[in-house]
Each structure stands twice: as C-alpha cells, then as structure tokens.
DSSP file (Angstrom, degrees, kcal/mol; ACC not computed):
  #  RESIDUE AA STRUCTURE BP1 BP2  ACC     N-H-->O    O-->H-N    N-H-->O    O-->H-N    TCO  KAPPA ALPHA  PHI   PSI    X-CA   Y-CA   Z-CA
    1    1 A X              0   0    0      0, 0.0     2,-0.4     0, 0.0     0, 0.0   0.000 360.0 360.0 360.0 134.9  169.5   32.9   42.4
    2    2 A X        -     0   0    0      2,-0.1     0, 0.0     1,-0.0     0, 0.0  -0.899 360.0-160.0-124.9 149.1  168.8   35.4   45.2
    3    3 A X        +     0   0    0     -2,-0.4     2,-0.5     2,-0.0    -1,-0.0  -0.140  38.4 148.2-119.6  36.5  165.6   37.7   45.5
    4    4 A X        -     0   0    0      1,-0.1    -2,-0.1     0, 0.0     0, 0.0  -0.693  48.9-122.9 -64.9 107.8  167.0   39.9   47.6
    5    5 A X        -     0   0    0     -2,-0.5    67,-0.1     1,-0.1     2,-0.1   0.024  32.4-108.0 -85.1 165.4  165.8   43.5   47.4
    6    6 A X        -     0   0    0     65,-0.5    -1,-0.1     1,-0.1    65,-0.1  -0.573  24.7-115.4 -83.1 139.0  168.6   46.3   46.8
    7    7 A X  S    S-     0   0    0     -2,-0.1     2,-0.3    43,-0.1    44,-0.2   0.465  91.1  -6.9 -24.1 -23.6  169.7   48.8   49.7
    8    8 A X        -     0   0    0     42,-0.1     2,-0.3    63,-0.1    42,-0.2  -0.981  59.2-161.0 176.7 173.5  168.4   51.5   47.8
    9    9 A X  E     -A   49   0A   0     40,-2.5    40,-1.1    -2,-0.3     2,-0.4  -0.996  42.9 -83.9-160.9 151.3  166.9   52.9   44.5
   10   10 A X  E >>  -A   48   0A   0     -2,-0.3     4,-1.9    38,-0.2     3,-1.0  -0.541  39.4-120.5 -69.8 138.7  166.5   55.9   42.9
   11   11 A X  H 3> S+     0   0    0     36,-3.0     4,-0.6    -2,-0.4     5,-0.1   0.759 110.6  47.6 -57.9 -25.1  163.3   57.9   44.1
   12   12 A X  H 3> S+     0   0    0     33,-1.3     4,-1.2    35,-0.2     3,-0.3   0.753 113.2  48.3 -80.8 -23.9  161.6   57.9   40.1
   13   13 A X  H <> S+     0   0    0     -3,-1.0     4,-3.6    32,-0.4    -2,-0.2   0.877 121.0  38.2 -87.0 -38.3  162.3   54.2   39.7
   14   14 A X  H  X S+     0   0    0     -4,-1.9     4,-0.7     2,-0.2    -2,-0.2   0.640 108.5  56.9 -67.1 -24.7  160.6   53.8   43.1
   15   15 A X  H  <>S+     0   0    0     -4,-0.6     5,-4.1    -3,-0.3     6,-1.0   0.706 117.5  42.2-121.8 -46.6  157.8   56.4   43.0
   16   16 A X  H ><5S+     0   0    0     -4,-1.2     3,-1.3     4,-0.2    -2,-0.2   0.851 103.0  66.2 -86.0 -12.5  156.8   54.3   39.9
   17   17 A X  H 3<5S+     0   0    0     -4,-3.6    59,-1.2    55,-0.2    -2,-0.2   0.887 101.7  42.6 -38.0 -55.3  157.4   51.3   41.2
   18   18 A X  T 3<5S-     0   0    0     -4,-0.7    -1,-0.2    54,-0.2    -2,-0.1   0.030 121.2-104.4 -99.8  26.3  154.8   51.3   43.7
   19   19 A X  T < 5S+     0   0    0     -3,-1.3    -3,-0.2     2,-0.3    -2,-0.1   0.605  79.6 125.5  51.6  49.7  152.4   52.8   41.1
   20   20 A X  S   <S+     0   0    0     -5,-4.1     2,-0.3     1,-0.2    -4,-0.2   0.805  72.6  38.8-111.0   2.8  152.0   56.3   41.8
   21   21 A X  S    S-     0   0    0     -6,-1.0    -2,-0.3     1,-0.2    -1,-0.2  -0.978  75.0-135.8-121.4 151.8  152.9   57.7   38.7
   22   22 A X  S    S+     0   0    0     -2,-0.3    -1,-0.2    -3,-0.1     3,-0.1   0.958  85.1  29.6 -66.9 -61.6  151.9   56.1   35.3
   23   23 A X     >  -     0   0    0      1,-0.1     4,-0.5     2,-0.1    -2,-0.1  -0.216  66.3-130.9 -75.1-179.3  155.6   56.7   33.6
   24   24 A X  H >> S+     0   0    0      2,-0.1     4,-2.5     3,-0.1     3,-1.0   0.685 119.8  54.8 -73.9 -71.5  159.3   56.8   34.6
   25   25 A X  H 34 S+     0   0    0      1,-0.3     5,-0.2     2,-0.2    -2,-0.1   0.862 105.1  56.6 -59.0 -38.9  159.3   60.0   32.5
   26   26 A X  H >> S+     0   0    0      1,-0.3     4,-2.4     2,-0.2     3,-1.9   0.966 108.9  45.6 -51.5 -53.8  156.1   61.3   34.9
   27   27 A X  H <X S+     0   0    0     -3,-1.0     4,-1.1    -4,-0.5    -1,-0.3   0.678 111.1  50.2 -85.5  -3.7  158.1   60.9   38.0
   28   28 A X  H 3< S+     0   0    0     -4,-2.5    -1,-0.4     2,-0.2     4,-0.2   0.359 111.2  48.4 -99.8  26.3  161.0   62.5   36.8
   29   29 A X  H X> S+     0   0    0     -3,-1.9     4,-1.2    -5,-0.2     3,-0.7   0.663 110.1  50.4 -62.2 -83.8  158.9   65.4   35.6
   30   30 A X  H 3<>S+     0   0    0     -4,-2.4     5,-1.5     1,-0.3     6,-0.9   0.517 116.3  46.0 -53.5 -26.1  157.1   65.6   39.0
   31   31 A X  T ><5S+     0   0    0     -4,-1.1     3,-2.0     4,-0.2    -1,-0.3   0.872 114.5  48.0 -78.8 -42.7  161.1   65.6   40.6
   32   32 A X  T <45S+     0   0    0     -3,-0.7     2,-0.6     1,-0.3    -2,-0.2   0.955 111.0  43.5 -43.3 -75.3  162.4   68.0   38.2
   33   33 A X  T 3<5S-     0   0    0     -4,-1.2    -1,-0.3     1,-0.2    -3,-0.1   0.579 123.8-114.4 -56.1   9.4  159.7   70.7   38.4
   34   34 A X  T < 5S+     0   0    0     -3,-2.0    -1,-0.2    -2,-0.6    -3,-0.2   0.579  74.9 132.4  23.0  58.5  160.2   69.8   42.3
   35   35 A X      < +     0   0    0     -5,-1.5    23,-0.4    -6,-0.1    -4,-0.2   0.700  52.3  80.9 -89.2   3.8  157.4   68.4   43.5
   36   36 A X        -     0   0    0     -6,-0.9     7,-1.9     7,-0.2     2,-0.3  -0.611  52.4-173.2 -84.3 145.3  159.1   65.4   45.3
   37   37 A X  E     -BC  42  56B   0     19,-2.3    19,-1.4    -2,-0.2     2,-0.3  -0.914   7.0-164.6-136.6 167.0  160.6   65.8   48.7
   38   38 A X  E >  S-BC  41  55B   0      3,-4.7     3,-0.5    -2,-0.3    17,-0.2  -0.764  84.4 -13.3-149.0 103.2  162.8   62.9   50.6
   39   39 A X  T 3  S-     0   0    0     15,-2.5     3,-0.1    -2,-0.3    16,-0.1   0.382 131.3 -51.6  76.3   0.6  163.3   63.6   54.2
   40   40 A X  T 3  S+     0   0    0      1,-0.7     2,-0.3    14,-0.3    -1,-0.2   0.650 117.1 114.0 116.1  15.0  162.1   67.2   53.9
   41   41 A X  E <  S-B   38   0B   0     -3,-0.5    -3,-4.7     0, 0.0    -1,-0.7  -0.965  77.2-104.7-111.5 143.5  164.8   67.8   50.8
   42   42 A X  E     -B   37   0B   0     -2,-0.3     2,-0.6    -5,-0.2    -5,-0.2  -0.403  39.9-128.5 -66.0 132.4  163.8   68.5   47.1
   43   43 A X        -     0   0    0     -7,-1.9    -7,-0.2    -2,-0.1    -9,-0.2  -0.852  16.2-158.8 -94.5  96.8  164.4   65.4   45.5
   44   44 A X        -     0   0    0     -2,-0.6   -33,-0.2     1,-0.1   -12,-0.0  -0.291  47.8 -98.2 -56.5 157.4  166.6   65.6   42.0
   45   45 A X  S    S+     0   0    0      1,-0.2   -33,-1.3   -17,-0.1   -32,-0.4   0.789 121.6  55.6 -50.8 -32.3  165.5   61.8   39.9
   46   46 A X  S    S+     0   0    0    -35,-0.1   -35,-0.4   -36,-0.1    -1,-0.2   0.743  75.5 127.1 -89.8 -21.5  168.5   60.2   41.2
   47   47 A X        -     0   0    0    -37,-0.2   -36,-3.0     1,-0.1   -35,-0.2  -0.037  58.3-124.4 -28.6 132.3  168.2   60.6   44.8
   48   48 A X  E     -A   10   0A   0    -38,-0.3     2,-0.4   -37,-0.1   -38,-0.2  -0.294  23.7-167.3 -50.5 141.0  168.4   57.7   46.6
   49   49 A X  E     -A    9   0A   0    -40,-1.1   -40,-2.5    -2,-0.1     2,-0.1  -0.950   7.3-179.8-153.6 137.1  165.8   56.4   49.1
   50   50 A X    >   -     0   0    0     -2,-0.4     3,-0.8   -42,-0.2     2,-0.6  -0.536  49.4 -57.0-115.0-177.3  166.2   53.4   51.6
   51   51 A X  T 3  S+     0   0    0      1,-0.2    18,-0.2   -44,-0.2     3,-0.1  -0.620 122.4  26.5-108.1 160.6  163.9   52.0   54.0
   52   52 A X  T 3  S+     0   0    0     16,-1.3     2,-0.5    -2,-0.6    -1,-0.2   0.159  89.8 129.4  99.5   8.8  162.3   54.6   56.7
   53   53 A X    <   -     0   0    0     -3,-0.8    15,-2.6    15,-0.4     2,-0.4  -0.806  56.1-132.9-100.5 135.1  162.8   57.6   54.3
   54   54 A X  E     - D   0  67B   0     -2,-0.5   -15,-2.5    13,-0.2   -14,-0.3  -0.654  14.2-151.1-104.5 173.7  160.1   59.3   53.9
   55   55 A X  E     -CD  38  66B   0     11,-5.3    11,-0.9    -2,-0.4     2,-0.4  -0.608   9.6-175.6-120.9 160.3  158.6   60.4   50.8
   56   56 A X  E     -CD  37  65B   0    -19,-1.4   -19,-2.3     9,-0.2     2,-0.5  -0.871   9.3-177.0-160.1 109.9  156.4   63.5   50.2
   57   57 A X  E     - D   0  64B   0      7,-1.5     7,-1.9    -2,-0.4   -21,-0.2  -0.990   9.1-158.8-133.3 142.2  154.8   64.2   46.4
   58   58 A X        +     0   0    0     -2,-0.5     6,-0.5   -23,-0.4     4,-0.1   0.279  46.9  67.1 -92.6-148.7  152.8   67.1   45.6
   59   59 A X    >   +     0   0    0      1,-0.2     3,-0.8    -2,-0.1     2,-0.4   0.719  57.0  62.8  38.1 159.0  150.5   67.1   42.8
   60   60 A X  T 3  S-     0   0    0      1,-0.2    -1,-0.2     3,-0.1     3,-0.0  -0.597 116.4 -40.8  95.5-153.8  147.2   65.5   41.5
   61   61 A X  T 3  S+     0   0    0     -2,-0.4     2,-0.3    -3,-0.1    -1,-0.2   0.457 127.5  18.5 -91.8  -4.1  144.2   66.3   43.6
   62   62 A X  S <  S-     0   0    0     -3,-0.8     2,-0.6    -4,-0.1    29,-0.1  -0.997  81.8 -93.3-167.0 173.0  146.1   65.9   47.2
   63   63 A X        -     0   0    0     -2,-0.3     2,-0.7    27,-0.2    27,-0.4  -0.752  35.9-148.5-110.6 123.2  149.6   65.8   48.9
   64   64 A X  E     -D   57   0B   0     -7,-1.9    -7,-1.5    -2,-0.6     2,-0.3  -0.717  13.5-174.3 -87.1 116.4  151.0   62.1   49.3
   65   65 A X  E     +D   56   0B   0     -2,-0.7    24,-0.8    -9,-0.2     2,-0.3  -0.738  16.1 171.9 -98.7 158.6  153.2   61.5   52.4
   66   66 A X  E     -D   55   0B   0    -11,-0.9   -11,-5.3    -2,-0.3     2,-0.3  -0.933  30.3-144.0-174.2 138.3  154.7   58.0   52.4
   67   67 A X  E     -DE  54  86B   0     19,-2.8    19,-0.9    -2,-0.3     2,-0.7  -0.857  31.1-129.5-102.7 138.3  157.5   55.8   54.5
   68   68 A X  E     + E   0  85B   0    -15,-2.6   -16,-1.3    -2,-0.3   -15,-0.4  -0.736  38.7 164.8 -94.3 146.2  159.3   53.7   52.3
   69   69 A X        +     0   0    0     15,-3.5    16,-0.3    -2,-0.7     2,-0.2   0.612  68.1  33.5-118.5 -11.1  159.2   49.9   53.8
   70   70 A X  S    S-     0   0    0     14,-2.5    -1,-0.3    -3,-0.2   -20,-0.0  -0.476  78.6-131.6-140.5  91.7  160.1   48.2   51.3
   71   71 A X        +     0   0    0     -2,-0.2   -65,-0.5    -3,-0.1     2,-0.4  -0.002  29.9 168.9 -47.0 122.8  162.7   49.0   48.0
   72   72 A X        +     0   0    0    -67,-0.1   -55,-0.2   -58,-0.1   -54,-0.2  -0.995  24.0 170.7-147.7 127.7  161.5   48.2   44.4
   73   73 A X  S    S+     0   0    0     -2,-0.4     2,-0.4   -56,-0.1    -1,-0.1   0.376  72.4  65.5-101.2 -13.3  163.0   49.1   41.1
   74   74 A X  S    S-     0   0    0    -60,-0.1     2,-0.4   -57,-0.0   -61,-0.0  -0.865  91.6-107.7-119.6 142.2  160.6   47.0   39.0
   75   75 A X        +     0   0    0     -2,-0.4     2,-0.2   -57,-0.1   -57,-0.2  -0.566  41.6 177.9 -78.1 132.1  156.7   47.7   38.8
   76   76 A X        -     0   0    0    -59,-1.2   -57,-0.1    -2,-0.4     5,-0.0  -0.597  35.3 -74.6-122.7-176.3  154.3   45.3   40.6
   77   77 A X        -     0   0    0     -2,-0.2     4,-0.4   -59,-0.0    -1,-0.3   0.057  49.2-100.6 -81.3 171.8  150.6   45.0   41.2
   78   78 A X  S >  S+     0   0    0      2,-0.2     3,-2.3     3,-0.1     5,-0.3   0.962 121.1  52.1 -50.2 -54.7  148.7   47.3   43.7
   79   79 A X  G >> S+     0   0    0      1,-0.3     3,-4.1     2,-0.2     4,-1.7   0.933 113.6  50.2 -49.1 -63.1  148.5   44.6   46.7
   80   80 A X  G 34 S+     0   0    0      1,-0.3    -1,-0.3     2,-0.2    -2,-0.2   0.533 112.7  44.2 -64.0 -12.5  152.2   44.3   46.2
   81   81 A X  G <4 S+     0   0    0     -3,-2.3    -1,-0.3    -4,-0.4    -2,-0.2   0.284  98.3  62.0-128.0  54.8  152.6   47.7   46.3
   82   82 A X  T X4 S+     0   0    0     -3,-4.1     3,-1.0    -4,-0.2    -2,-0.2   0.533 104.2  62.2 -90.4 -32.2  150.4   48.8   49.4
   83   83 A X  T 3< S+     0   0    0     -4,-1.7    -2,-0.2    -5,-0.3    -3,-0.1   0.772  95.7  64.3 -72.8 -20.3  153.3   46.3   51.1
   84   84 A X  T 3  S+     0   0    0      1,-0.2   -15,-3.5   -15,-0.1   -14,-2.5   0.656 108.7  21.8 -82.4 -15.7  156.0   49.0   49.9
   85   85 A X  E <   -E   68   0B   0     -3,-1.0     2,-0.9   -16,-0.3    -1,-0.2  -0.917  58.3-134.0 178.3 104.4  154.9   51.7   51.9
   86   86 A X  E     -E   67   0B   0    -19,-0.9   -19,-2.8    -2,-0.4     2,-0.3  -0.737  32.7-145.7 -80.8 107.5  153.2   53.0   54.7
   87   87 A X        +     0   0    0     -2,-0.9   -21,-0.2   -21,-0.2   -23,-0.0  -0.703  23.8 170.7 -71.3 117.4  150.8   56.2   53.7
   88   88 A X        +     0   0    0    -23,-0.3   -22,-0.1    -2,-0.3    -1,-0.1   0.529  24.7 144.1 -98.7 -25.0  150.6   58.7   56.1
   89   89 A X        -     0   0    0    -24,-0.8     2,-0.2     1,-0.1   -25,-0.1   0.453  52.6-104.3 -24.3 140.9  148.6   61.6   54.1
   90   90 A X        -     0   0    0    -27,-0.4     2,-0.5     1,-0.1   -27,-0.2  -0.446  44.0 -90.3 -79.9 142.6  146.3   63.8   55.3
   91   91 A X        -     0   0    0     -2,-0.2    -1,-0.1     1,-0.1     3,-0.1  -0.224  55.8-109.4 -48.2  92.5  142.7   63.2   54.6
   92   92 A X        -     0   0    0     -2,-0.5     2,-0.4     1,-0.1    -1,-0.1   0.277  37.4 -96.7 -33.9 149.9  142.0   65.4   51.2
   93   93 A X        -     0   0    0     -3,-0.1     2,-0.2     1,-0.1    -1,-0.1  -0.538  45.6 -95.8 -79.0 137.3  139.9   68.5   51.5
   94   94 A X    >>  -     0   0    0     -2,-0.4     3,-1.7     1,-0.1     2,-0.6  -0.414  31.6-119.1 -58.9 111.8  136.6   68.2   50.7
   95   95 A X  T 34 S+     0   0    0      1,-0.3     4,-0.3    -2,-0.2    -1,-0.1   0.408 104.2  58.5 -61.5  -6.0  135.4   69.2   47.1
   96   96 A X  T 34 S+     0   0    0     -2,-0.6    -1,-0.3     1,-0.2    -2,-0.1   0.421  92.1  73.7-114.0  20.0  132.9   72.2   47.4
   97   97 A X  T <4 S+     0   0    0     -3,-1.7    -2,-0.2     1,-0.1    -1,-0.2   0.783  96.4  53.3 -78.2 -45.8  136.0   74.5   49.4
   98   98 A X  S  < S+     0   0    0     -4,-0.5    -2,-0.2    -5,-0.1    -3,-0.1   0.811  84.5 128.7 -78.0  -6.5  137.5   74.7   45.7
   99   99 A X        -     0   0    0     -4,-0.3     2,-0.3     1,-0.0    -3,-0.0  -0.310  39.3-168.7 -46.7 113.5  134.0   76.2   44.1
  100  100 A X        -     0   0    0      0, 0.0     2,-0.0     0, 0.0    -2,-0.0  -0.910  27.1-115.3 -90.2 140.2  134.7   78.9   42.5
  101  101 A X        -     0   0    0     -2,-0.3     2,-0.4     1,-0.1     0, 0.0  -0.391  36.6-146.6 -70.8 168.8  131.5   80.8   41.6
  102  102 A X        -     0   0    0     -2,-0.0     2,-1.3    -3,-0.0    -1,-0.1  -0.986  11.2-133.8-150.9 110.4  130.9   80.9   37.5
  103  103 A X        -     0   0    0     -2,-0.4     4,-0.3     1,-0.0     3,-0.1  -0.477  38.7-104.0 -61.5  95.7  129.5   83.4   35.5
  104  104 A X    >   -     0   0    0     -2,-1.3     3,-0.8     1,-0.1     2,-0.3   0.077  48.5-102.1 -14.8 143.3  126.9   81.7   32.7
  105  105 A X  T 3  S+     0   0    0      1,-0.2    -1,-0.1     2,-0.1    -3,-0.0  -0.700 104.6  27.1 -94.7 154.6  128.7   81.7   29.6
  106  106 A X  T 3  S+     0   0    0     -2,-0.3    -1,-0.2     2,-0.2    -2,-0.1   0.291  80.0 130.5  97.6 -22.3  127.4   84.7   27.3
  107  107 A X    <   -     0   0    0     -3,-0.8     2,-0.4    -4,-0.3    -2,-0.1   0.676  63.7-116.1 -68.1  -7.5  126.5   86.5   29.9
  108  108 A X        -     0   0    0     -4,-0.1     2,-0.4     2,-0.0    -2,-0.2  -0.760  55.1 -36.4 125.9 170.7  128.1   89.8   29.1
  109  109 A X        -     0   0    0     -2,-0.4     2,-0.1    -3,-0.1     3,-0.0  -0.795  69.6-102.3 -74.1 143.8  130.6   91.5   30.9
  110  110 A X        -     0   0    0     -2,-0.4     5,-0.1     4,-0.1    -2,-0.0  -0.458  45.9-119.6 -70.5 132.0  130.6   91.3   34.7
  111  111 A X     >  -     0   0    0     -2,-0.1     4,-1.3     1,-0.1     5,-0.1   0.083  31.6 -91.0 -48.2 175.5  129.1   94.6   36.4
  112  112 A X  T  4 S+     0   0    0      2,-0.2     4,-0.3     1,-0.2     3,-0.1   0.773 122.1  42.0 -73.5 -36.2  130.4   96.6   38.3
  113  113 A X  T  > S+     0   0    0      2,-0.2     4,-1.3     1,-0.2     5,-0.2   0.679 115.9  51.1 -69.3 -19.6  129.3   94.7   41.8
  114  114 A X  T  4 S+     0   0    0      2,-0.2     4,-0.5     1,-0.2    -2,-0.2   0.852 107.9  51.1 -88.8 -29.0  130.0   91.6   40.4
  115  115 A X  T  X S+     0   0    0     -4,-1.3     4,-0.7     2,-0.2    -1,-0.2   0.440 110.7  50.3 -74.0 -11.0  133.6   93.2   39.4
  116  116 A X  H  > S+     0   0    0     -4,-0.3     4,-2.1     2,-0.2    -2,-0.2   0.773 111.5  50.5 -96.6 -45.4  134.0   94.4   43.3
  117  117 A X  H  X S+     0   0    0     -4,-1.3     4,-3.1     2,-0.2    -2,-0.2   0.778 101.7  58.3 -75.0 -39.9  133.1   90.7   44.3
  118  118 A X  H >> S+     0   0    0     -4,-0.5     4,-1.1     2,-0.3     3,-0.7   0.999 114.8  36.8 -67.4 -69.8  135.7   89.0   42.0
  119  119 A X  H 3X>S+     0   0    0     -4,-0.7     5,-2.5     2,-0.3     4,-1.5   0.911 111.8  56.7 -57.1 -50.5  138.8   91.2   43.9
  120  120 A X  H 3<5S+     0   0    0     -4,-2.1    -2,-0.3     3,-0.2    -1,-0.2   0.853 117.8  38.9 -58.0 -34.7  137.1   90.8   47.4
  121  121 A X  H <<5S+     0   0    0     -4,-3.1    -2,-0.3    -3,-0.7    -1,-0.2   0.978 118.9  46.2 -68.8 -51.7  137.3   86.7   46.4
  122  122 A X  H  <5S-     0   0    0     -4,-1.1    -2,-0.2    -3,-0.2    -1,-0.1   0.615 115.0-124.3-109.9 -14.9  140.5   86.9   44.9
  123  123 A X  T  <5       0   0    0     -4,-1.5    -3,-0.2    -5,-0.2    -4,-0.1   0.870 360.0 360.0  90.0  20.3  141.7   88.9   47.7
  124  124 A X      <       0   0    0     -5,-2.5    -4,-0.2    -6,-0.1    -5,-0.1   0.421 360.0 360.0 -98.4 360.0  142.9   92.1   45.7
C-alpha cells in the first residue's frame, strides 16, 4: 500500500481539505460565484491545483492568499493542515474602519443635515 499524495486535485476538494471552508458544497459555492482565484485566474470547482499554485479566496471577514505545498483530497486536522500551505495574506484591517455611524432605532426620520451627511459618507 502506498501513501503517496496525488499530482493534483481539484481546488473545492482542496480548499476543504485544509479546512477553510466547512462543506464541499461551500467551496464550490465560493468558486462558482467566483470568489476563488488560482494563479490570478477565476477558478471553475474542477480546476486543478499542484504544488506552488497559488490560491487566492475572497470572502469571510478578509482575503486569504495561500501557496499550495502540499495536495489533499481528504479532510485532516488543523496541524495537518497548516503543513498544506503556506499563508501569505495580508494582515486584516482593523475593525473600527468599517463603523458605520447608526441612527438610534425610532428615532424618526433623518433631518435634513443628517440626510446631507449620509450622501457626503456614501459618497453621492
């Protein structure tokens, strides 16, 4: 019997492999709607990835960049798959740039300065 890992894999069997989406079905969502990229091309489910491709998912709270080092079709623990993959992602952005200010609920309609404020944020 040989435990020899395969040449390649498809990028949704892979992307849950090394546990960054809960489901199959997730990371083929997340290729369809096309947030996966593989070497700087939108990634269809079947794309292939070997290892030195890198891997690029959008979604969640930050953008993941990842080299694959190692090919896995079958899901393993975390240690085993921090060994899959070298993470290169950029440091997430800090949570109080996304505050949006918030009107108390109830409050009414927004005034007229407050309606002037809303487009100068929104950038209208």
């Amino acid at each position: 019997m040989t435990t020899d890992a395969p040449a390649s894999a498809r990028v949704d069997a892979w992307l849950w492999a090394v546990r960054l989406f809960k489901s199959r079905s997730l990371a083929t969502a997340a290729c369809r709607a096309g947030h996966v990229r593989v070497n700087g091309e939108r990634a269809k489910p079947a794309t292939s990835v070997g290892v030195g491709d890198e891997v690029v998912v959008r979604g969640g709270e930050r953008l993941r960049v990842l080299e694959v080092r190692k090919v896995m079709v079958k899901r393993v623990g975390a240690p085993v798959a921090a060994t899959a993959m070298i993470d290169r992602s950029p440091e997430p952005l800090p949570r109080d740039v996304f505050a949006v200010p918030r009107r108390d609920r109830g409050a009414g309609r927004p005034t007229k300065r407050e309606r002037r404020e809303i487009e100068r944020l929104r950038g209208y």
